[in-house]
C-alpha positions in Angstrom: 0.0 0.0 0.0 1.2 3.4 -0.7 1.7 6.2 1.8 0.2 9.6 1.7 2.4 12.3 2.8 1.3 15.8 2.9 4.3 18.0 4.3 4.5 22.0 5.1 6.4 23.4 2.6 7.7 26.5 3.5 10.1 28.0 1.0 8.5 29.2 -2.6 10.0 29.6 -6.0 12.8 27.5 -7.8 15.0 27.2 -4.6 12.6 24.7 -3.2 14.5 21.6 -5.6 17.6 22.8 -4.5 19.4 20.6 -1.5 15.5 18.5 -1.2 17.1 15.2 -1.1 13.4 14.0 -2.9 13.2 10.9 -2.0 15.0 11.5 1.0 12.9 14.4 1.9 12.2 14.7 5.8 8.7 13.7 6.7 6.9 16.0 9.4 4.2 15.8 11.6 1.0 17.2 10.3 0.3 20.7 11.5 -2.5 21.8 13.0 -5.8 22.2 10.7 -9.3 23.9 11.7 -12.2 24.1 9.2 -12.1 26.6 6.4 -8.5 26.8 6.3 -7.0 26.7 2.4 -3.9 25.9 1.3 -1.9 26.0 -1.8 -0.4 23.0 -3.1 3.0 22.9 -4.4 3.8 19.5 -6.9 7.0 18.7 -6.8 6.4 16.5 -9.9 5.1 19.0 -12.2 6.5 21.5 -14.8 8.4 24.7 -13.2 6.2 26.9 -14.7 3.1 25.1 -13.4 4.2 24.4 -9.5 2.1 26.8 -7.9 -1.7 26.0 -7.4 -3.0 29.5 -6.6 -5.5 29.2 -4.2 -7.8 32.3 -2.8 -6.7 33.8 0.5 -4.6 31.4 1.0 -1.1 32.1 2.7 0.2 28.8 3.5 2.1 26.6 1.1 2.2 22.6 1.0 3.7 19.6 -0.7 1.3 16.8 -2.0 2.9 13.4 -2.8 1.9 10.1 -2.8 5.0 7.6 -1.7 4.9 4.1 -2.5 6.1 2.1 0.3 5.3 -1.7 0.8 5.2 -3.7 4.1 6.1 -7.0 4.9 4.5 -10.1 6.1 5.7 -11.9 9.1 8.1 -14.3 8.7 7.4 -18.0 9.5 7.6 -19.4 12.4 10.6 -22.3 13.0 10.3 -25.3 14.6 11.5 -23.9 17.9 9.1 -21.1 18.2 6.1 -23.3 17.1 7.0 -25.4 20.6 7.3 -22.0 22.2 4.3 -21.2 21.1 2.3 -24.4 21.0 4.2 -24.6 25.6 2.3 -21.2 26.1 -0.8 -22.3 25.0 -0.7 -25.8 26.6 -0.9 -27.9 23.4 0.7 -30.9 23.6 3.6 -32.5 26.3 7.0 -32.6 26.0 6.6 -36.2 24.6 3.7 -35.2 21.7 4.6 -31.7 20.3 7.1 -33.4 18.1 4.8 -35.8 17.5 2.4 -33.0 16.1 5.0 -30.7 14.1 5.4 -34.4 12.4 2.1 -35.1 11.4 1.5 -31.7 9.8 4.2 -32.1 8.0 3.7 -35.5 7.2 0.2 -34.4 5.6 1.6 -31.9 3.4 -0.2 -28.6 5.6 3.0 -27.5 6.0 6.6 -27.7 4.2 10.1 -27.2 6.4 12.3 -24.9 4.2 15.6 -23.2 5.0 16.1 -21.8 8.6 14.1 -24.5 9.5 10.9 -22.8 9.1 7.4 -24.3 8.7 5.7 -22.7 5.7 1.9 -23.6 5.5 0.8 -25.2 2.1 -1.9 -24.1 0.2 -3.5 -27.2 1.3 -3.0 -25.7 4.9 -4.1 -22.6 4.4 -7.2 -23.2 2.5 -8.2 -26.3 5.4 -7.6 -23.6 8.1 -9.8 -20.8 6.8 -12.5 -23.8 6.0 -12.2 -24.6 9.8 -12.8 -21.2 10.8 -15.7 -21.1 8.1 -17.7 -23.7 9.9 -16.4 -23.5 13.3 -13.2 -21.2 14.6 -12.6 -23.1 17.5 -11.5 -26.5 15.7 -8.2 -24.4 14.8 -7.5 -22.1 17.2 -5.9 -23.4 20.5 -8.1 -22.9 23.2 -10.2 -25.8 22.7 -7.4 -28.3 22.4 -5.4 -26.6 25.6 -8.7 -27.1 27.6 -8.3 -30.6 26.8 -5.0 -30.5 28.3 -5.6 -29.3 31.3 -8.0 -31.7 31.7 -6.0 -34.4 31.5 -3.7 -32.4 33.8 -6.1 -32.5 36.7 -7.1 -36.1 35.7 -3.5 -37.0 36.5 -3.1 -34.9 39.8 -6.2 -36.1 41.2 -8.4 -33.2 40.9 -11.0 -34.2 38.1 -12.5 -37.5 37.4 -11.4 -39.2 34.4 -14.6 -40.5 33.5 -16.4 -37.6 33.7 -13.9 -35.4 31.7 -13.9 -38.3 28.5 -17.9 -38.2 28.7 -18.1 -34.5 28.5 -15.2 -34.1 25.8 -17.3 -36.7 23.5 -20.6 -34.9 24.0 -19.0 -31.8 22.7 -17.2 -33.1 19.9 -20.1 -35.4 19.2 -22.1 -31.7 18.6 -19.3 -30.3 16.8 -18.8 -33.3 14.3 -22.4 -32.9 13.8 -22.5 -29.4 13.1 -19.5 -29.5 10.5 -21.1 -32.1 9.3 -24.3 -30.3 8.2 -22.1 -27.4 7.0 -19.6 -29.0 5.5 -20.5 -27.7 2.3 -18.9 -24.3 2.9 -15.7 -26.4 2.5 -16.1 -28.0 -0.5 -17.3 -24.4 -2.0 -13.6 -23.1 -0.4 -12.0 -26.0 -1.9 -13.8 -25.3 -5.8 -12.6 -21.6 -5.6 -9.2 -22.3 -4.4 -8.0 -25.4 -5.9 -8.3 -26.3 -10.0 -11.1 -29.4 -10.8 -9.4 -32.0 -11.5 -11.5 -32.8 -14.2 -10.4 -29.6 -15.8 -6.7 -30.5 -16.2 -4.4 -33.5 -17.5 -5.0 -34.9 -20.2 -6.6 -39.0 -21.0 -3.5 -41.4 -20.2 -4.4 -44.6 -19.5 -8.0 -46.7 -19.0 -9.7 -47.5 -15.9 -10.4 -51.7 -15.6 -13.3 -51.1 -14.0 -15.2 -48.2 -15.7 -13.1 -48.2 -19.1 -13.2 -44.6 -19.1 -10.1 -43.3 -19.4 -7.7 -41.6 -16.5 -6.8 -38.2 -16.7 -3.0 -37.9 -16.0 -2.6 -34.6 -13.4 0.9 -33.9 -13.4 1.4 -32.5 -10.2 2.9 -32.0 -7.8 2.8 -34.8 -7.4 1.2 -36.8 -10.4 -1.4 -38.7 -9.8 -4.2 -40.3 -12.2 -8.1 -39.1 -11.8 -11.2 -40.9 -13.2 -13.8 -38.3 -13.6 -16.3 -40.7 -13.3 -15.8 -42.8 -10.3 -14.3 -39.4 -8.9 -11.5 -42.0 -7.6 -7.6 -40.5 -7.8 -5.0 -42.8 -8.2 -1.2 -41.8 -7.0 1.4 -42.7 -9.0 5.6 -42.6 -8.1 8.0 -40.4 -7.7 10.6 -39.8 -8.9 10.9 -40.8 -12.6 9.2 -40.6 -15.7 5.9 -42.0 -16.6 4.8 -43.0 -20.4 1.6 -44.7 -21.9 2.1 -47.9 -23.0 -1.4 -48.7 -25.1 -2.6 -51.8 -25.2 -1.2 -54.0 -22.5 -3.6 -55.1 -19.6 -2.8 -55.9 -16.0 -2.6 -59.9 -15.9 -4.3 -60.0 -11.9 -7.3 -61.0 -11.8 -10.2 -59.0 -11.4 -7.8 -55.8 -12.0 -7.5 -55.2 -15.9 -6.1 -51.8 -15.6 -4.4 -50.7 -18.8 -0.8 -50.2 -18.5 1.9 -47.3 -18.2 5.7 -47.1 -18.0 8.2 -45.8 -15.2 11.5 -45.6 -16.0 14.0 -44.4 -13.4 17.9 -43.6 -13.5 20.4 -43.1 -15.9 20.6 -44.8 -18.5 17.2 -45.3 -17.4 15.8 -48.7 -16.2 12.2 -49.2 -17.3 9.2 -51.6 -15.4 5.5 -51.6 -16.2 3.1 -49.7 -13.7 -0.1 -50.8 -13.1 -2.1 -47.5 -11.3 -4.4 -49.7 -9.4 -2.3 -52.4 -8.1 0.2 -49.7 -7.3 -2.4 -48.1 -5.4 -3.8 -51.5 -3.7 -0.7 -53.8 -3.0 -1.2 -57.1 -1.7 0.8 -59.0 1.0 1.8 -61.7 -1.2 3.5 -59.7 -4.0 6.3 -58.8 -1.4 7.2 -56.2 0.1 6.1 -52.7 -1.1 8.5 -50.5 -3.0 9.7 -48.0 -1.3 8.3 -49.1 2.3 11.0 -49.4 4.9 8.5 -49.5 7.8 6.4 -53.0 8.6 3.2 -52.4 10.1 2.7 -53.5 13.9 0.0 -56.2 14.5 -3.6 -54.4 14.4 -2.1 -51.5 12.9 -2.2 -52.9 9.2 -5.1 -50.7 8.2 -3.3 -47.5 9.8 -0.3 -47.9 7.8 -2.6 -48.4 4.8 -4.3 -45.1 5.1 -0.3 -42.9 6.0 1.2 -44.8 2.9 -1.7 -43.6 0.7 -1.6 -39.6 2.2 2.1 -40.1 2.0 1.8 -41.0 -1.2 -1.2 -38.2 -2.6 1.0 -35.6 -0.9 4.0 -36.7 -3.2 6.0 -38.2 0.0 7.4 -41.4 -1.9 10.4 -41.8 -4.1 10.7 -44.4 -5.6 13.8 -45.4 -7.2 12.8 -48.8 -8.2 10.5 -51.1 -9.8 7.4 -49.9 -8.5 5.4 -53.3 -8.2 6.4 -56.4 -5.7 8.5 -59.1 -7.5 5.9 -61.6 -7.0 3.1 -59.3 -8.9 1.7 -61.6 -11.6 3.3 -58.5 -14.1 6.6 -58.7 -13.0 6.7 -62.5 -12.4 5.8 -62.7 -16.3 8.7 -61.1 -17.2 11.1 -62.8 -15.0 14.4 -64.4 -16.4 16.6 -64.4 -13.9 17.4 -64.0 -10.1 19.2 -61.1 -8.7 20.7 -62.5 -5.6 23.0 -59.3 -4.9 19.8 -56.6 -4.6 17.4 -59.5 -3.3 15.4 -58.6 -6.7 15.1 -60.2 -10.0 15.8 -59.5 -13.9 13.0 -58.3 -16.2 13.5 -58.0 -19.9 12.8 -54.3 -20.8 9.1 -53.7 -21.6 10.7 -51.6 -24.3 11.1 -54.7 -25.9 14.5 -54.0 -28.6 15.8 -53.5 -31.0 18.5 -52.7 -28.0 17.4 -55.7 -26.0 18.4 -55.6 -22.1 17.6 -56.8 -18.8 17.2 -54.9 -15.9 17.2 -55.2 -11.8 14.1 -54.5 -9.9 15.8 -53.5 -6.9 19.2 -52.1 -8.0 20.5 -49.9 -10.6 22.0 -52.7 -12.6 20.9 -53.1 -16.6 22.0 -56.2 -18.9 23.1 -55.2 -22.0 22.3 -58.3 -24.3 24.3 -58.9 -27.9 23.4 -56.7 -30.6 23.3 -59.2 -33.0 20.2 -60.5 -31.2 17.2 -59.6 -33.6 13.9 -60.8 -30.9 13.6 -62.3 -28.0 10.2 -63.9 -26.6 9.6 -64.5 -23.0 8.1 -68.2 -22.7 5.3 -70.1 -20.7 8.4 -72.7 -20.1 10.2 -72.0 -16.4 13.5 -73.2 -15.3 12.4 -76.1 -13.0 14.3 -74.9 -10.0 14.9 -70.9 -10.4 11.1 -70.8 -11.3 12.1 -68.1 -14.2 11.3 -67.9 -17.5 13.0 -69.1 -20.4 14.4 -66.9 -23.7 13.9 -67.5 -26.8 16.1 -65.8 -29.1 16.7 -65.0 -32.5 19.8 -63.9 -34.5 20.0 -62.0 -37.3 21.3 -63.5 -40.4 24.5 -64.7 -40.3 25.4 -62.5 -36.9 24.6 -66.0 -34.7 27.8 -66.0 -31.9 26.8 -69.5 -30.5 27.7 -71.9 -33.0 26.0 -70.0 -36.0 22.4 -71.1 -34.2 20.1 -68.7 -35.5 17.5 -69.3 -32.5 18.6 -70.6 -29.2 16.6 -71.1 -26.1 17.9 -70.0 -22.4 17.7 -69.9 -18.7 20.1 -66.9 -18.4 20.2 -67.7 -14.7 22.2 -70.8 -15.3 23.4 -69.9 -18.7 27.2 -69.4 -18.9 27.7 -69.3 -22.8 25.0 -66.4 -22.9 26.7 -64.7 -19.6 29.9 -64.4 -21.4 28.1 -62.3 -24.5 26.5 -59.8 -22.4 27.7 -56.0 -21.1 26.5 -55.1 -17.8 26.4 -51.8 -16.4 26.2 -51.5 -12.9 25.5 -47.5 -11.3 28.1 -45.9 -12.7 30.1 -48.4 -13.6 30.1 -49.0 -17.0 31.8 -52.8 -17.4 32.4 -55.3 -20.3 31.9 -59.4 -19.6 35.1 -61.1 -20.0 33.4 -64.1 -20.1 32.1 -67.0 -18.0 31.0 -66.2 -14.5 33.0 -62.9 -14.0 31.8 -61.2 -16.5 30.5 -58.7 -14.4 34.1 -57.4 -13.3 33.4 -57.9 -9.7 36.2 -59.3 -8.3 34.9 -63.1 -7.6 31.4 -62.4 -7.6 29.5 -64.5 -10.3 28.0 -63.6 -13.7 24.5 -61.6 -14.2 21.7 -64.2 -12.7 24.0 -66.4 -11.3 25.8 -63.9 -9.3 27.3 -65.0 -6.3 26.8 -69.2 -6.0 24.1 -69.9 -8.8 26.9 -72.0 -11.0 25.4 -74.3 -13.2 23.3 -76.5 -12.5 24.3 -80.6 -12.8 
């Protein structure tokens, strides 16, 4: 906002520029003013010869301008003055306010940037002013620290505890109640502040259950979002999606259309399926990503952080975003990968630069160029429970005996270990041939890798 100034000017005439710092011009108190009185206006801005307004009777003289001057929010608050904050108004112990501060942040209402300040989200923001919409005292802290001090005189003896918990569900109960019948002021807060998302992204990908198709939101973060079913899928982060038409999710019941992730560089590339990504089931393994195992009875807990970790754009994930037992991945199995604890999938890409890659570490097979196709089969190594190869040469570029196709367990196969290039991070190796071709000191060939051998 700007500033109006209005100071007594009290030389006239051409001398008045002279030594008036302008900007730096001294800014007096206001004299004193009674009714009727006139003065004439001097504007510094204005043409010499038109500086004067003449004004009847009139022997005082004055300066009129308008200075732009801007002021300045607050700053946020850091973490430390939050606690300071959150101790004077008896939120929280010593054991929970952490506890809180996490939670906020873990929800995306607020972001920790430099200085170790907490600056609210839009998300934040717009939930806050909804609260004090419908009802002020869900957000500000006098409800909460009455709580408190409740549970204060519980513990010294002074209140009774079941009293206290029936009161402070009766008054919830009323409040929940009340937001609940008004809860359409939030929604209309939400339309006006945040973008439909049926307005933006584009189509990306087909639902298996409506067969409409998803619209892709990219973010932050990206998710998918059937208009129809009103349902929003999240999808990783931390790599790049793709279409990839045509291709269905083999689990049953699913029959989401597919997409591609690829992650790293040179980029290794895994099929995504949004639903199963979404949903993931016990017996695929564990979930990408997820360090944490859920405590007994807590299951459905977890379940419900992982998926607002997830919508808030929490997750990276380096990897291959499905379990290695998913019905997807398993089809495209070749080989063990007992150094990550993961497997080897052909590239979905599927040539003409044919490779495998690791599900679990940055590790990508490069196979011979003068392969021309290679099929996955039905057939699986007895054992190893992976898929065989088929491949086929081009003409006259066979190097196995001039074979122009030859069939493979990779895991086990040393003649097709010896042919391959393996990059592994940032290591960029050539196979010398046999079992260690991966330049790893003793550590077996690519499948085998570390005690396979051959079988007998």
């Amino acid at each position: 906002p700007g500033f109006l100034a209005i100071v007594l000017y009290k030389q006239y005439g051409d001398e008045a520029d002279e030594g008036n710092g302008g900007d730096d011009e001294e800014e007096k108190a206001l004299p004193p003013f009674a009714e009727g009185d006139q003065f004439g206006l001097f504007f510094a801005g204005s043409a010499k010869s038109g500086k004067v307004c003449v004004s009847p009777a009139s022997d005082k003289w004055a300066t009129l301008d308008v200075k732009e001057k801007m002021t300045t929010p607050p700053t946020y608050l850091t973490e430390s003055e939050l606690i300071s904050k959150m101790e004077k108004h008896g939120i929280g112990t010593d054991a929970s306010i952490s506890t809180h501060i996490e939670n906020i942040m873990k929800r995306n209402y607020v972001e920790l940037i430099s200085g170790r300040k907490l600056k609210p989200s839009r998300l934040g923001l717009v939930l806050a002013q909804g609260y004090h919409l419908i009802d002020s005292s869900l957000v500000l802290p006098q409800i909460r620290a009455d709580i408190e001090l409740e549970c204060n005189k519980i513990a010294k003896g002074l209140a009774d505890r079941d009293d206290v918990v029936k009161k402070a569900i009766e008054m919830f109960s009323a409040k929940f109640l009340y937001f609940a019948e008004n809860v359409n002021k939030m929604d209309i807060l939400f339309g006006s502040s945040f973008a439909q998302l049926q307005d933006v992204g584009k189509p990306f990908t087909r639902c298996g259950f409506t067969r409409r198709y998803l619209q892709f939101i990219t973010g932050p973060p990206p998710r998918l979002y059937n208009k129809t079913t009103e349902q929003v899928y999240s999808l990783p982060i931390g790599g790049e999606l793709k279409q990839w038409t045509g291709r269905h999710c083999p689990v049953v019941g699913c029959n989401f259309e597919l997409c591609l992730y690829s992650v790293g560089a040179p980029a290794r590339t895994f099929p995504l399926c949004p639903n199963c990504f979404n949903n993931p089931r016990p017996e695929w393994g564990p979930v990408p990503g997820e360090n944490a195992v859920a405590k007994p009875g807590e299951e459905d807990d977890e379940a419900k952080e992982r998926s607002i970790r997830r919508l808030a754009g929490k997750n990276i994930c380096r990897e291959c975003p499905h379990g290695d037992k998913h019905p997807l991945i398993e089809d495209m199995t070749v080989s063990p990968d007992p150094d990550s604890g993961g497997v080897l999938i052909l590239d979905p890409h599927l040539g003409p630069k044919w490779r495998l890659v690791s599900t679990r570490e940055p590790t990508i097979v490069h196979l011979p160029k003068s392969i021309d196709k290679v099929t996955i089969l039905d057939k699986k190594d007895e054992v190893l429970g992976c898929h065989m190869m088929s491949i086929e040469f081009k003409d006259g570029e066979s190097p196995i005996d001039g074979k122009k196709k030859y069939v493979s367990c990779f895991a086990i196969d040393e003649v097709l270990q010896g042919l391959v290039r393996v990059h592994h991070g940032d290591e960029r190796l050539k196979a010398s041939g046999g079992r260690g071709g991966r330049g790893r000191g003793d550590r077996g060939g690519c499948g085998g890798r570390g005690g396979r051998g051959s079988r007998r």
